[in-house]
MILUM-591117 format. One record per residue: x, y, z of N, C-alpha, C in turn; residue in one letter; residue number from 1. Coordinates in steps of 0.05 Angstrom, whole numbers, plus 5000, padded with zeros to 4 digits. Example, Ala and Ser with C-alpha at 12.3 -4.5 7.8 and 13.67 -1.06 7.14 Angstrom:
REM residues 2
+------+------+------+-------+-------+-------+------+------+------+------+-----+
: n_c1 : n_c2 : n_c3 : ca_c1 : ca_c2 : ca_c3 : c_c1 : c_c2 : c_c3 : type : seq :
+------+------+------+-------+-------+-------+------+------+------+------+-----+
: 5264 : 4886 : 5156 :  5246 :  4910 :  5156 : 5264 : 4934 : 5156 :    A :   1 :
: 5257 : 4955 : 5142 :  5273 :  4979 :  5143 : 5258 : 5001 : 5157 :    S :   2 :
+------+------+------+-------+-------+-------+------+------+------+------+-----+
END
This chain:
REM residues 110
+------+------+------+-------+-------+-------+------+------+------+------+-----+
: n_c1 : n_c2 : n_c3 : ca_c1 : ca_c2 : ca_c3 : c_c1 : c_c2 : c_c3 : type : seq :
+------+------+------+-------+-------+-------+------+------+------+------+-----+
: 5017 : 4977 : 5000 :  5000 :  5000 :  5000 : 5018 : 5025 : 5000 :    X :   1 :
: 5008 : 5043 : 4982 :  5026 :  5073 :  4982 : 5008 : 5091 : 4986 :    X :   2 :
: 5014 : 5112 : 5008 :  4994 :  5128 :  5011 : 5007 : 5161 : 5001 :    X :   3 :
: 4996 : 5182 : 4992 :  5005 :  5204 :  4983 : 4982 : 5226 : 4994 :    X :   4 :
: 4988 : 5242 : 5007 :  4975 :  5264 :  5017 : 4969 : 5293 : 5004 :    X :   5 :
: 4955 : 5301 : 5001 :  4952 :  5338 :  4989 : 4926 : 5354 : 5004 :    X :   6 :
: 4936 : 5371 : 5008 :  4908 :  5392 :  5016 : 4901 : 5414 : 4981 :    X :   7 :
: 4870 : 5408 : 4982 :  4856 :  5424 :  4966 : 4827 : 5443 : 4972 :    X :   8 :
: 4840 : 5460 : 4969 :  4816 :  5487 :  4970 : 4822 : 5497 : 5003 :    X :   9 :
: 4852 : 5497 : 5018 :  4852 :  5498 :  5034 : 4836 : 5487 : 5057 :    X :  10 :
: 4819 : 5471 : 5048 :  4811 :  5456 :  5069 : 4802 : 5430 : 5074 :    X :  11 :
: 4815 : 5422 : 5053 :  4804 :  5395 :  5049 : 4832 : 5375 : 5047 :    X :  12 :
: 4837 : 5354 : 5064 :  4870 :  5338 :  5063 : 4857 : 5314 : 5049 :    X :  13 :
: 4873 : 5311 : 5019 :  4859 :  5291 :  5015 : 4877 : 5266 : 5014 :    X :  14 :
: 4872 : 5244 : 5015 :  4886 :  5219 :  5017 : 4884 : 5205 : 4986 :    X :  15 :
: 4909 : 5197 : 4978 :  4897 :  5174 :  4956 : 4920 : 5142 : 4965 :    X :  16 :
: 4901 : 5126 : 4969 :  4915 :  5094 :  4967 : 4913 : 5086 : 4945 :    X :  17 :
: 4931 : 5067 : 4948 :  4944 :  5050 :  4922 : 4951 : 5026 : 4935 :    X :  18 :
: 4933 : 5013 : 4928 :  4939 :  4975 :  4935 : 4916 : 4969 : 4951 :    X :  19 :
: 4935 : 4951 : 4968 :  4908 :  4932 :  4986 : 4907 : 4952 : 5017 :    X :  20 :
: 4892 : 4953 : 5028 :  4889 :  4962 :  5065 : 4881 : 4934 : 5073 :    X :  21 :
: 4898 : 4926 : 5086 :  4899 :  4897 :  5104 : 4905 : 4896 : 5132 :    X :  22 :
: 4906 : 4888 : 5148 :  4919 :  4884 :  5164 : 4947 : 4888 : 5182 :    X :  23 :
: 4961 : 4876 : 5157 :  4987 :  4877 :  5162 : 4998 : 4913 : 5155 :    X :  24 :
: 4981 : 4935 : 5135 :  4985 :  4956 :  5125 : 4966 : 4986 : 5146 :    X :  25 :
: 4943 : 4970 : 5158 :  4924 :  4984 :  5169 : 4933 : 5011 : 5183 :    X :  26 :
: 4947 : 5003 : 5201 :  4965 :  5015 :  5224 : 4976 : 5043 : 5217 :    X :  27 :
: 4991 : 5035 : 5185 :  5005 :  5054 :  5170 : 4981 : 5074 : 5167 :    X :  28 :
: 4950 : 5073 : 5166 :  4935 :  5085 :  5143 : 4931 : 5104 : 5168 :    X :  29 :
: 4928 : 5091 : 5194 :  4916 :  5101 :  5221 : 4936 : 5124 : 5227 :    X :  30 :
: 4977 : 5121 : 5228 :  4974 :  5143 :  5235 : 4987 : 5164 : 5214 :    X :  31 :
: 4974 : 5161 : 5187 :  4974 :  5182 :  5169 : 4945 : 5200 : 5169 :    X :  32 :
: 4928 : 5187 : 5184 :  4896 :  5204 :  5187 : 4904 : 5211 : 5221 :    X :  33 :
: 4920 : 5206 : 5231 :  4932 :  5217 :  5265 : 4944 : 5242 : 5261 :    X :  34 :
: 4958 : 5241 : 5242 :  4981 :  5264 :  5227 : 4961 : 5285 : 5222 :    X :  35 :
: 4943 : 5282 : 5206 :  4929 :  5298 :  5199 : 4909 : 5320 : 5220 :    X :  36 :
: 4901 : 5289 : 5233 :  4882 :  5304 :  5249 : 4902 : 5320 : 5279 :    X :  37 :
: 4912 : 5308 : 5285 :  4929 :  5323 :  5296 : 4945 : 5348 : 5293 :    X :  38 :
: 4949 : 5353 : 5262 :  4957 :  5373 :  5255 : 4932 : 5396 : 5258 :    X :  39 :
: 4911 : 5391 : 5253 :  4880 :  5406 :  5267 : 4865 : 5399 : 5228 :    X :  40 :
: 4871 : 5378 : 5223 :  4862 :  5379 :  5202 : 4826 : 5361 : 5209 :    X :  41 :
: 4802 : 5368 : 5203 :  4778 :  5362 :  5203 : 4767 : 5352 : 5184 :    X :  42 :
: 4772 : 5357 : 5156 :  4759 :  5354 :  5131 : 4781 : 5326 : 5114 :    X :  43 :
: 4770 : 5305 : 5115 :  4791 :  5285 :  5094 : 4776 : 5274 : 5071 :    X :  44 :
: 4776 : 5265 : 5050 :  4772 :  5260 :  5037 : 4786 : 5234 : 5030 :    X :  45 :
: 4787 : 5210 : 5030 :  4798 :  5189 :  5017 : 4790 : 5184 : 4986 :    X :  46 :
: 4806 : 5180 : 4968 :  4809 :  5173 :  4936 : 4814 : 5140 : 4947 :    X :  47 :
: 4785 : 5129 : 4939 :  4797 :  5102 :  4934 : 4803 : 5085 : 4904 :    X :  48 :
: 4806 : 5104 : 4884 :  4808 :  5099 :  4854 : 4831 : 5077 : 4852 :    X :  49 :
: 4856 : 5070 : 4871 :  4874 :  5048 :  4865 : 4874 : 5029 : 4888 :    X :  50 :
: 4859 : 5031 : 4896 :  4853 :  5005 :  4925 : 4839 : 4978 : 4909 :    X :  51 :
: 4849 : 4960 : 4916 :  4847 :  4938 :  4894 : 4828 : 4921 : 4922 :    X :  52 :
: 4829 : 4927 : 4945 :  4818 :  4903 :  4965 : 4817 : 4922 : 4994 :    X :  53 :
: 4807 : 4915 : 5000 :  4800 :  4933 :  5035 : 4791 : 4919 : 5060 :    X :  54 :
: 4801 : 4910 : 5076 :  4794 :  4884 :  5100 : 4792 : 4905 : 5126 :    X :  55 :
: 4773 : 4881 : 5143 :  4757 :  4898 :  5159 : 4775 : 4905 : 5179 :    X :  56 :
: 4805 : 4908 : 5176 :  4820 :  4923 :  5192 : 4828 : 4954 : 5173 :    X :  57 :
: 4819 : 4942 : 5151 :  4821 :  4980 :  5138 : 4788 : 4998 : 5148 :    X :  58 :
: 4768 : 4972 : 5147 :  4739 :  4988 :  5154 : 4750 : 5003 : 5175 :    X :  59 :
: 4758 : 4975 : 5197 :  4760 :  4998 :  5232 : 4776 : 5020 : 5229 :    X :  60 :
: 4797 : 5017 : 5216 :  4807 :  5054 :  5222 : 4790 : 5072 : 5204 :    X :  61 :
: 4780 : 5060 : 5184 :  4760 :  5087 :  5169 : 4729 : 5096 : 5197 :    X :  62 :
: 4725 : 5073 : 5208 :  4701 :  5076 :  5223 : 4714 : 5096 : 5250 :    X :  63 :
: 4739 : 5092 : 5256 :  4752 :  5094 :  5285 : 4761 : 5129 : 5264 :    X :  64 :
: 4760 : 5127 : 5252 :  4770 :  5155 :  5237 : 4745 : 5171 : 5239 :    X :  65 :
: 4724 : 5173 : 5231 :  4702 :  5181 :  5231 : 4681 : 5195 : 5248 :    X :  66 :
: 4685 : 5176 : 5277 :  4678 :  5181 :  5298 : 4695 : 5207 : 5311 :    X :  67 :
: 4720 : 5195 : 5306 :  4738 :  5222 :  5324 : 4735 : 5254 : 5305 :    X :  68 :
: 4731 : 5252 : 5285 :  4724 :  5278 :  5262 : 4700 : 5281 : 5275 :    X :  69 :
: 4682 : 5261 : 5273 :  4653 :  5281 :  5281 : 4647 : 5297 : 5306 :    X :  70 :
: 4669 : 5281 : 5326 :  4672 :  5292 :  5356 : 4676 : 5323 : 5351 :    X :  71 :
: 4694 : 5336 : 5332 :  4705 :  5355 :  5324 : 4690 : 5376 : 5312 :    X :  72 :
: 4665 : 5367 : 5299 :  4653 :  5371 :  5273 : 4670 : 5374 : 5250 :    X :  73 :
: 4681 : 5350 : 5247 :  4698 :  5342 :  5212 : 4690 : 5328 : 5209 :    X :  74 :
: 4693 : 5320 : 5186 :  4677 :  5308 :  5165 : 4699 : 5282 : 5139 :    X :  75 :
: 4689 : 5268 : 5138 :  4708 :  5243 :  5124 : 4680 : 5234 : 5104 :    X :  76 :
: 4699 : 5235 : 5081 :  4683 :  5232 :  5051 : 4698 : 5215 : 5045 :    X :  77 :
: 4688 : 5190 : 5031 :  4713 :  5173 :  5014 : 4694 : 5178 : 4978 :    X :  78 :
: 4717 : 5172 : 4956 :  4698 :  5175 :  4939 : 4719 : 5151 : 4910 :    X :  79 :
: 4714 : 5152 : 4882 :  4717 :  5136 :  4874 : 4726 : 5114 : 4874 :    X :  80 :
: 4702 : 5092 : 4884 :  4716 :  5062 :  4899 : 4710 : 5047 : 4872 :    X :  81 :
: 4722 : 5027 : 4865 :  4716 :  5006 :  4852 : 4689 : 4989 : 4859 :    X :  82 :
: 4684 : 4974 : 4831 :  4657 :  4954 :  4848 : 4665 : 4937 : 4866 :    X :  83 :
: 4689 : 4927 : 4871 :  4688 :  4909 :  4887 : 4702 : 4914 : 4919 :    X :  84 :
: 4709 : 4938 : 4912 :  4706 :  4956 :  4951 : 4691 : 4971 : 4951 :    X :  85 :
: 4670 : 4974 : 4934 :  4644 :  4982 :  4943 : 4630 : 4966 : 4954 :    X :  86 :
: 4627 : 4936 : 4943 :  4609 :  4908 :  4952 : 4623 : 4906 : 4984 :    X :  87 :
: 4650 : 4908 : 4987 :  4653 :  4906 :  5010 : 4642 : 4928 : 5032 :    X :  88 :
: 4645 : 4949 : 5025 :  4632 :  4974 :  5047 : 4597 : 4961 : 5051 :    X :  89 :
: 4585 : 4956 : 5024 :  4555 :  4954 :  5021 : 4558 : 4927 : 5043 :    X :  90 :
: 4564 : 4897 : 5043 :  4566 :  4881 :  5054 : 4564 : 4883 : 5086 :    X :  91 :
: 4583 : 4904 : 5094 :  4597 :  4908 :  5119 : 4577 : 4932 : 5130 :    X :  92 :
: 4553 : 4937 : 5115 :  4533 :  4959 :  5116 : 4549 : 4988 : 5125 :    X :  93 :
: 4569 : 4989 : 5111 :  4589 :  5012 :  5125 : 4569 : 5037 : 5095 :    X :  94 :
: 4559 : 5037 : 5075 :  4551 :  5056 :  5060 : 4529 : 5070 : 5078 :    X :  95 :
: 4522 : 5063 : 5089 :  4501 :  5083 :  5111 : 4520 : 5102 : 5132 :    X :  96 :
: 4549 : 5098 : 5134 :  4559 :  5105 :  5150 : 4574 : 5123 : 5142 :    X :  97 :
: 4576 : 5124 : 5118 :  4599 :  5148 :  5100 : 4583 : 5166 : 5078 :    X :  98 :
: 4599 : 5187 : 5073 :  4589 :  5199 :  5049 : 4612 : 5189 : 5031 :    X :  99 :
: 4599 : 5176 : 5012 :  4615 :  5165 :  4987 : 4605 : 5174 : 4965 :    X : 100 :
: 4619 : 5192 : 4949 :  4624 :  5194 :  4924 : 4626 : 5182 : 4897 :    X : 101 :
: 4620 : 5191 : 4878 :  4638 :  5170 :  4855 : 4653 : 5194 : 4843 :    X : 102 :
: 4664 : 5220 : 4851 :  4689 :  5231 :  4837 : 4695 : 5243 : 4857 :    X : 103 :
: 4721 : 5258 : 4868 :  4740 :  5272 :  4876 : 4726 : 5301 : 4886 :    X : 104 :
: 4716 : 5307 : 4849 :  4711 :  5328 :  4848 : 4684 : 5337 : 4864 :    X : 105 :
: 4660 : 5310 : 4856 :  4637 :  5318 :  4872 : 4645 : 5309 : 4899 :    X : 106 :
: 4657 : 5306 : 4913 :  4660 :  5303 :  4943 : 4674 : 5326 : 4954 :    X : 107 :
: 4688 : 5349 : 4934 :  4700 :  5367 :  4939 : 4676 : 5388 : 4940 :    X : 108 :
: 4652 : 5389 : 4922 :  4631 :  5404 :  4915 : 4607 : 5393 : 4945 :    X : 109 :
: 4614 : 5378 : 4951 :  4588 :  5376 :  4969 : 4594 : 5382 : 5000 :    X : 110 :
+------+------+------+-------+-------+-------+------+------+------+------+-----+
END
């Protein structure tokens, strides 16, 4: 997994992965959204356009991510997922739990 960071429109940090969020990688994802939020960042955005697979140790830090933003009032958007880490979020009934996108751009607009 490679993760790459940018802020856009000054307020928005957005994340993009590349590969799998497993287990053995999770940890990594947890404290690059620590970094963030610690830096006083509220607004994230995840690009999941190169995530090929997502296991329910990537769910818990997106879920464990979420909670601590809203404590804040921030806000975590993920947006172009593939169909088949979409079937996983839908499965895991995690799509009731996120605002998910299908572009970048409309998650930047909403």
């Amino acid at each position: 997994m490679n993760i790459s960071k940018r802020v856009e429109n000054s307020q928005f940090n957005i994340i993009n992965i590349n590969g799998h969020v497993d287990a053995t990688n999770a940890p990594q994802l947890e404290k690059e959204f620590d970094s963030i939020i610690s830096d006083g960042g509220s607004k994230i955005i995840v690009n999941f356009r190169d995530v090929e697979y997502i296991s329910s140790a990537g769910l818990r830090v997106l879920l464990s991510v979420t909670q601590r933003l809203k404590s804040k009032d921030g806000d975590l958007r993920l947006c172009e997922m593939n169909p088949t880490v979409e079937k996983t979020f839908n499965l895991a009934g995690f799509t009731r739990l996120f605002d998910i996108f299908k572009s970048e751009q409309e998650s930047l607009a909403n």
